[in-house]
C-alpha positions in Angstrom: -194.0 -97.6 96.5 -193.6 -97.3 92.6 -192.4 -94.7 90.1 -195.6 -92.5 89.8 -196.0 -91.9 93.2 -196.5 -88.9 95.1 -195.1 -88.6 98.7 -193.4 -86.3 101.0 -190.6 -86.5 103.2 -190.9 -87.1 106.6 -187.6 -85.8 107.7 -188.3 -82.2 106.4 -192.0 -82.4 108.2 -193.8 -83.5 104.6 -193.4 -79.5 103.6 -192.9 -80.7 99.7 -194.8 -82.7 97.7 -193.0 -84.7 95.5 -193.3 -87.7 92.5 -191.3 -91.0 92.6 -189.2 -91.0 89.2 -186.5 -93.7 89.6 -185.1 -95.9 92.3 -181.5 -96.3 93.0 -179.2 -97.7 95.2 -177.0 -95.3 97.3 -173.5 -95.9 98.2 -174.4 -98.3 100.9 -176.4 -100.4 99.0 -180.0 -99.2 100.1 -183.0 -98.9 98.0 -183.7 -94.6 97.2 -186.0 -93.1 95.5 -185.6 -90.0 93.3 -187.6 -87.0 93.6 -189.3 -84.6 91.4 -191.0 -81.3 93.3 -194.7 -80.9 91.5 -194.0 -77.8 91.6 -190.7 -76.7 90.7 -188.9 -78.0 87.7 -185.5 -78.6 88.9 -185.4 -79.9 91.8 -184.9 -83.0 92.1 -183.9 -85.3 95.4 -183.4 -88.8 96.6 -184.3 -90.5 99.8 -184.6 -93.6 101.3 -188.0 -95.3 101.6 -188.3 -95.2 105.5 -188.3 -91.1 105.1 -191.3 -91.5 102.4 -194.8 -90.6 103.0 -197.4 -91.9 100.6 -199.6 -88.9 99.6 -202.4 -91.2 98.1 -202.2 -94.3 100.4 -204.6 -95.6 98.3 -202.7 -95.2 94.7 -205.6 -93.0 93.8 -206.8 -89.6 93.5 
């Protein structure tokens, strides 16, 4: 996965469809990605890879 990316979460049953924007490292050490919703503005989550569904498995529309 790369920033640019659009992917759901798994763990809330891929309801929101959201665009990779930064990767960090949470206070374990693990690899996150942050979150922007298409759709709404402001909201904006991380989550760790495994919980990541690619949208475009392909990279394209």
């Amino acid at each position: 996965m790369k920033i640019g990316d659009l992917v759901t979460r798994k763990s809330y049953n891929n309801d929101i469809t959201f665009c990779i924007i930064d990767f960090k490292a949470d206070a374990e050490g693990r690899c996150v990605a942050v979150l922007k919703a298409l759709y709404n503005k402001t909201f904006i989550v991380d989550a760790l890879l495994e919980d990541l569904v690619n949208v475009l498995p392909e990279g394209k529309l």
